[in-house]
Every structure is written in structure tokens, then in C-alpha cells.
C-alpha positions in Angstrom: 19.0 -4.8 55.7 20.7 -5.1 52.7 18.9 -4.9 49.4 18.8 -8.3 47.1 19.5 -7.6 43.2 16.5 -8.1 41.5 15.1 -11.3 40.1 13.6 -10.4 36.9 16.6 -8.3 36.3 18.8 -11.3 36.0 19.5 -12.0 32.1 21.3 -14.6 30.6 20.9 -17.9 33.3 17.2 -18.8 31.9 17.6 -22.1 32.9 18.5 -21.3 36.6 15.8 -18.6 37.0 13.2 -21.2 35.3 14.2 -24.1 38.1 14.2 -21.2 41.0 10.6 -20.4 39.5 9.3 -24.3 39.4 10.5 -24.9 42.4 8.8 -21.8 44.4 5.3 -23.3 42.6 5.6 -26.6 44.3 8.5 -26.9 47.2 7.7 -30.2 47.6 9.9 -30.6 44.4 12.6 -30.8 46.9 14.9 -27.9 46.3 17.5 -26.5 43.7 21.5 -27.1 43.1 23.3 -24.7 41.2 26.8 -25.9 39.9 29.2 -23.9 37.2 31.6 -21.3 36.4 32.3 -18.3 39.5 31.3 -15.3 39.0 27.9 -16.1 37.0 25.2 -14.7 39.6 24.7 -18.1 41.0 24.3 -16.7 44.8 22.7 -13.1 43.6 20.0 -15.4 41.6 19.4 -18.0 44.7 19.6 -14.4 46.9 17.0 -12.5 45.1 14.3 -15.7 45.3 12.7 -13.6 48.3 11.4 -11.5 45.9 9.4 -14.1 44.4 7.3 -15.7 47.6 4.6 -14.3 48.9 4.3 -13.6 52.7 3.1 -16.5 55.3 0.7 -16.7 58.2 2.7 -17.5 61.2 2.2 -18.0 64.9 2.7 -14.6 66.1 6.0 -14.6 68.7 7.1 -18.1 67.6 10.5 -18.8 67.3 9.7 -21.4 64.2 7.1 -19.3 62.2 4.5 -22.4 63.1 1.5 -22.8 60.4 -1.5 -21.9 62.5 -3.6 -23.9 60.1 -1.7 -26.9 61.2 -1.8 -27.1 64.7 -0.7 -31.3 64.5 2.8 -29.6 63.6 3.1 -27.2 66.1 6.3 -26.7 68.1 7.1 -27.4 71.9 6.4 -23.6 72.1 2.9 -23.7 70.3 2.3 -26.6 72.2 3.3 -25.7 75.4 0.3 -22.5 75.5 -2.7 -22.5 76.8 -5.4 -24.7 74.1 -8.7 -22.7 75.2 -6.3 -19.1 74.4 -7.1 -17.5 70.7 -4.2 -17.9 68.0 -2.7 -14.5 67.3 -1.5 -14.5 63.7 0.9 -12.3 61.4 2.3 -11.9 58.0 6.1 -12.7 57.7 8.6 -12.5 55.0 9.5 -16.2 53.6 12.7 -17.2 54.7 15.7 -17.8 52.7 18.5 -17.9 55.5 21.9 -18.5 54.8 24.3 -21.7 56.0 28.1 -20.3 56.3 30.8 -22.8 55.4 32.2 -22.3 58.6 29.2 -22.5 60.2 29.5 -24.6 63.7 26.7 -27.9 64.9 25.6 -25.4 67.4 25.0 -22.6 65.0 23.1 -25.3 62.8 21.4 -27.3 64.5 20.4 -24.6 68.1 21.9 -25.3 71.6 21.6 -23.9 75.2 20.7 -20.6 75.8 24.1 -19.6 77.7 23.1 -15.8 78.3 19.3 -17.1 79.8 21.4 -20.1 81.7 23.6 -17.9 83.5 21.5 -15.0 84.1 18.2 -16.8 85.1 19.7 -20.1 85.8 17.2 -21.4 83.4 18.2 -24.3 81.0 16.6 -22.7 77.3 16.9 -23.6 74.0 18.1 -20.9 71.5 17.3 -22.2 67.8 19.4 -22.5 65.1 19.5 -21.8 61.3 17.5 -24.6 60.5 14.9 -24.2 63.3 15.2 -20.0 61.1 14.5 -21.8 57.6 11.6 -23.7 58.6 8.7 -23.3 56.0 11.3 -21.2 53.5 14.7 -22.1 52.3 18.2 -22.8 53.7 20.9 -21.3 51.2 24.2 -23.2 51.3 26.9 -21.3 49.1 29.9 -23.5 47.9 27.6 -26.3 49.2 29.8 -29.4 47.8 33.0 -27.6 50.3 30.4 -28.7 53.7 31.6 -30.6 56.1 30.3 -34.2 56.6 29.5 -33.6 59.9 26.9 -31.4 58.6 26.3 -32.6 55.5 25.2 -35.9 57.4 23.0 -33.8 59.7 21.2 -31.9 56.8 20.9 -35.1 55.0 18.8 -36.4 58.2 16.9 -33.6 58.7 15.8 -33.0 55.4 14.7 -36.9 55.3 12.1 -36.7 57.9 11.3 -32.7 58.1 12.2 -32.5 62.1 15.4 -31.2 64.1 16.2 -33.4 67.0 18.6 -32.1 69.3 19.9 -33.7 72.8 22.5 -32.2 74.3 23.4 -30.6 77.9 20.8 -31.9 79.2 18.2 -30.3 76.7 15.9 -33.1 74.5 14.6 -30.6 72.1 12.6 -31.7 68.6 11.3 -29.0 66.3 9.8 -28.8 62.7 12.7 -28.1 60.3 10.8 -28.6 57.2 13.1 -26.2 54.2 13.4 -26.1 50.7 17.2 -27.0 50.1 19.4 -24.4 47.8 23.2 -24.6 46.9 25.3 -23.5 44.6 29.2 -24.6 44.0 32.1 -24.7 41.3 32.5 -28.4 40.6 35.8 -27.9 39.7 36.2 -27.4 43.2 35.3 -30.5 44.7 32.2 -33.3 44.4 29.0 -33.2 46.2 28.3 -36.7 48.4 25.8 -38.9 46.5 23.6 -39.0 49.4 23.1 -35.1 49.4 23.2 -34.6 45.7 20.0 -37.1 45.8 18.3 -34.6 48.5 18.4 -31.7 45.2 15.6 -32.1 43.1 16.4 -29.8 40.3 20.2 -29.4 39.4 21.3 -26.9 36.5 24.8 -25.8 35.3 25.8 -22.5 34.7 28.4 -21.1 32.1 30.2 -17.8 31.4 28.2 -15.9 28.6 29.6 -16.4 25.3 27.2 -13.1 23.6 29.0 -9.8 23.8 25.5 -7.7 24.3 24.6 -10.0 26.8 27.9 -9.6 28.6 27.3 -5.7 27.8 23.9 -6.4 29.5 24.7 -8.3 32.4 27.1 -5.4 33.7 25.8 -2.1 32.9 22.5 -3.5 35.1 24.8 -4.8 37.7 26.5 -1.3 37.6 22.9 0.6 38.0 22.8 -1.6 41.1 25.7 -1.6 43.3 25.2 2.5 42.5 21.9 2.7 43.5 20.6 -0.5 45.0 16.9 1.2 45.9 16.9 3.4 42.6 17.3 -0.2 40.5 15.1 -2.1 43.1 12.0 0.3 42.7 13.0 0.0 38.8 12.0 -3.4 38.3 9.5 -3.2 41.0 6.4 -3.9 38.5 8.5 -6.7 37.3 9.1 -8.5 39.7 5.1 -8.2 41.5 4.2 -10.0 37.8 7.0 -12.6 38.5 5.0 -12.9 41.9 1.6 -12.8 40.6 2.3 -15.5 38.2 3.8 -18.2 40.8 0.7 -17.5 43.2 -1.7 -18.2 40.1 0.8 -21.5 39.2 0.3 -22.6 42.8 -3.5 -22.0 42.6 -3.7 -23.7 39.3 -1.4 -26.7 40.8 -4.0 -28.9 42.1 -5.9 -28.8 38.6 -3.2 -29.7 36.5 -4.0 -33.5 35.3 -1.0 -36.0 34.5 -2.0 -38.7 32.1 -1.0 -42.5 32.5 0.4 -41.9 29.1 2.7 -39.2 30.7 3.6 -41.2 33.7 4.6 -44.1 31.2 7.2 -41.7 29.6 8.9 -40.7 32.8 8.8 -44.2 34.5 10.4 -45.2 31.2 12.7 -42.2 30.6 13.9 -43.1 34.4 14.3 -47.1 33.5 16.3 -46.2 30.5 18.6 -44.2 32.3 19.0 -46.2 34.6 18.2 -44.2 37.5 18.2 -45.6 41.3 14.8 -45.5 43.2 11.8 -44.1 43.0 12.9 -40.7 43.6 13.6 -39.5 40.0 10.5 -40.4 38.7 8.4 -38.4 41.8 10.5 -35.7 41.0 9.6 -35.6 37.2 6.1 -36.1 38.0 6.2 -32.7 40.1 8.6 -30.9 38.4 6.4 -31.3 35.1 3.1 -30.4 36.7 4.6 -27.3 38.4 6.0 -26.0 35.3 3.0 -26.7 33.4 0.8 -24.7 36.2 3.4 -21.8 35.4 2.6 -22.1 32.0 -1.0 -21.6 32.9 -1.5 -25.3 31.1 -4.2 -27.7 33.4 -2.4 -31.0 31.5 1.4 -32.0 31.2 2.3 -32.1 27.9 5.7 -33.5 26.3 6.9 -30.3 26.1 7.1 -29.7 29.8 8.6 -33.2 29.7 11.1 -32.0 27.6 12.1 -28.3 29.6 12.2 -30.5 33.0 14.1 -34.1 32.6 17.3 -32.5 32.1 17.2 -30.7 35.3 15.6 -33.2 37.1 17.3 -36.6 35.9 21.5 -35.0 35.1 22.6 -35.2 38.5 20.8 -38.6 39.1 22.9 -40.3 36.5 25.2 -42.7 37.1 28.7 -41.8 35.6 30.1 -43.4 32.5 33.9 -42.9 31.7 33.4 -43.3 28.5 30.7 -41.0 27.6 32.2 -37.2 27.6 28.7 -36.2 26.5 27.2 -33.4 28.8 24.8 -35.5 31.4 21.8 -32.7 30.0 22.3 -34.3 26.5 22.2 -37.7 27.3 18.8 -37.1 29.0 17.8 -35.4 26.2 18.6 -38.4 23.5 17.0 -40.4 25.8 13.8 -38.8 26.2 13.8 -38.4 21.8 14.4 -42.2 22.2 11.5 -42.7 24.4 9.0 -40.2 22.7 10.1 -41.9 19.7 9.0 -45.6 20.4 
């Protein structure tokens, strides 16, 4: 297995690797998108997120790492076994499985076992990469090049947290409940509305302008492609804090009060930017309180309110011709606008 670069080595992106952290507090946040220049350790950042989950109880030899504390979402496998035999459990890895571009439905979405068909004569279903991503994340590099076909499908399938698939005479439905990541050069072509909605968190990325930060940023990647396991054990201690302190935010989650006052702000923040749905200000309210937990704060202040509506409201903008502001800075005067009345 190849070795990941590591997270809390990455320097000069602190905007990506705060949104990567917020959103491994509280998944429910509904994912990150990455957009900006190549070559800025867009995928190494998304790629070296494993480091910072914790390991999961899963149903030992299921094919969709079910919860075993939630039996009411347990898979055709789980559900197919004997009720009166114990639950044996394990530890896995969270995922964080990567969709190819080129990637085919079948691939995606699972289809017939052919080997198990032919062999056994037994119709089977092999899963797919999202039946692999369940309870972690599904990585989609150069996400805004996707096909429709699949953007549609993910779309779907991120909506209501289940895979259904009917084909050759299989009727299969799964739990494919994943946190969404991509990453893309806008230059290079525009994300679908209806996907770009599905993102909770979107940040851009530039090209370092700091020559010691440049300097930085390459005598640490050179350490690494050297010695990949020399640098990894290097930043070892690093990255178990980086760990420790997400497990503590998600503990401290629950405790973290948002005031009426607070949700006043956002729901007007949203309003004034004129914002479609609901879905801006839900993802405000949990971006805000997960950042706060990470913070170790038990209130959301207007600070964390200020860190989070850029990444959570730019993308949700609607696009004004005549406005070459950055879509970050005109959440920004907004929310000095609202804080201000």
C-alpha cells in the first residue's frame, strides 16, 4: 500500500486543511470541493485525510462495513444472517476510496458477479465503489470533468444515502451513505449546479506567492518522495494530535450551544445573499458548531461565523456579471453588513 503524504505536513493551503478538518468533526456537513490552480496539493491534501479518522466498528466479513450499533441499517447481507447468531465486530480503517474519471456505471454503482455466475451458476452481486465508501468518503479528482451519467447517479445517491441497483435480473439496494470530496481546475470546465449544491464546504486554492513558503513546500515534498516511511514516522506525533483533537471536537459536538441570536445572523446572511433553499443556512449552522467544537469553544461565536460563511455560502451564490469581486469577499461584506446592523 502506498504511503499518503502527511497531513499536518501540508503548509501553505490553511484554508483547505481547516475545511478537511471541520468536515471530519461533523460529516453530516455534507462534504468538501476543492477548486484552483494544478499542482497545489489539492489531491495529496484530500489523500492524506485518512490520517485524520479514527478507526470504525464494522460487521466483521461485510462487504459494506455495516454499523453494528445500527442494525435498522443493515445490509441484505446483515440482514440475510441468522438474528439469534452473536455479531462479530472489528476495527477497520475509514474509507476514503477513489472515483476514476473513466470510471464505468458498473464499476460505480456494483453489478453481477460474472466469475461466481459462470463458475457456480449463481446470480451474485459484486459491489461497487460506492457500496466501498460507505460510512467514509468517495474522492472524485477533476470532479467538474464527470460524466452526467454519473454525475446524475451520485447526485441521487447522495440525496437519500442508499444505492439501488436493478439490472440482469439482480434488485439489489444497499446503504451508500459517504462524505463527498472533489477537487478540479475551474479553468477547466464548470461543475453542474445540482452537484455543486451536494458540497458543503468549497475553498479555492492559489499558487504560493511567499518564496520560503515555496522553499518549504518542496524541500518537505522532497524528504517524501525519498523516503516516504522516514517522513511519515516524522510527523507521526503530529499527525496522532491532529487526531486527538477531531475525536475531542466530535465529543465536544453535541455540547456546543447555537444561540437564536446566531441563527438570526446566518438566516439573514443567507437572505441577503440571496441564497436558494434551506440548504445554506443548515450548512452554516453545522459548519459553525463543528468549528467551534475544534476550537474547544461549547458556544458559536461570530468569529466562527466569520472563518465558515465564506466556505460555506461562495459556491452557493448566484453569479453576477457585473461583480468581478471574488465570491469569498462578497460573503464577507455581507456578513460586516449584517454584524453591523
Amino acid at each position: 500500500m502506498a504511503l499518503t503524504f502527511p497531513f499536518a505536513a501540508i503548509v501553505g493551503q490553511d484554508e483547505m486543511t481547516l475545511a478537511i478538518q471541520v468536515v471530519a468533526v461533523d460529516p453530516s456537513i455534507g462534504g468538501v470541493l476543492v477548486l484552483g490552480d494544478r499542482g497545489t496539493g489539492k489531491s495529496t491534501a484530500v489523500r492524506a485525510l485518512a490520517d485524520l479518522l479514527p478507526p470504525i466498528s464494522v460487521v466483521k466479513g461485510c462487504p459494506y462495513r455495516c454499523d453494528p450499533a445500527k442494525p435498522a441499517s443493515a445490509c441484505p447481507v446483515c440482514q440475510a444472517r441468522d438474528p439469534k447468531a452473536k455479531v462479530v465486530t472489528e476495527r477497520q480503517p475509514v474509507a476514503v476510496v477513489d472515483l476514476p474519471l473513466g470510471a464505468t456505471e458498473d464499476r460505480v454503482v456494483g453489478a453481477l458477479d460474472l466469475e461466481k455466475a459462470l463458475s457456480q451458476g449463481v446470480k451474485s452481486f459484486a459491489p461497487g465503489l460506492l457500496a466501498q465508501a460507505h460510512r467514509g468518503f468517495l474522492y472524485i479528482d477533476e470532479v467538474n470533468l464527470l460524466d452526467d451519467h454519473l454525475v446524475d447517479l451520485l447526485i441521487d445517491v447522495a440525496a437519500s444515502g442508499e444505492n439501488l441497483v436493478e439490472r440482469e435480473g439482480l434488485s439489489v439496494r444497499h446503504p451508500a451513505r459517504f462524505v463527498l470530496v472533489g477537487s478540479g481546475n475551474p479553468e477547466e470546465g464548470e461543475l453542474r449546479p445540482q452537484l455543486l449544491d451536494r458540497f458543503g464546504l468549497s475553498v479555492q486554492v492559489r499558487t504560493p506567492q511567499d518564496l520560503a513558503l515555496r522553499v518549504s513546500i518542496i524541500k518537505r515534498r522532497d524528504a517524501f518522495d525519498k523516503d516516504p516511511a522516514a517522513f511519515k514516522a516524522l510527523w507521526h506525533k503530529d499527525n496522532q494530535k491532529l487526531q486527538k483533537r477531531i475525536l475531542k471536537a466530535r465529543d465536544l459536538l453535541d455540547e456546543v450551544e447555537v444561540s437564536d441570536d446566531m441563527l438570526m445572523l446566518c438566516a439573514r446572511l443567507c437572505q441577503q445573499l440571496g441564497t436558494d433553499g434551506l440548504r445554506a443556512e443548515l450548512t452554516l449552522l453545522r459548519a459553525t458548531r463543528a468549528y467551534a467544537a475544534l476550537q474547544g469553544h461549547k458556544a458559536v461565536k461570530a468569529e466562527h461565523l466569520q472563518s465558515m460563511a465564506p466556505l460555506a455560502l461562495r459556491h452557493r451564490l448566484r453569479r453576477n456579471p457585473l461583480d468581478d469581486t471574488d465570491s469569498g469577499a462578497r460573503v464577507q461584506r455581507s456578513l460586516q453588513e449584517v454584524l453591523a446592523a
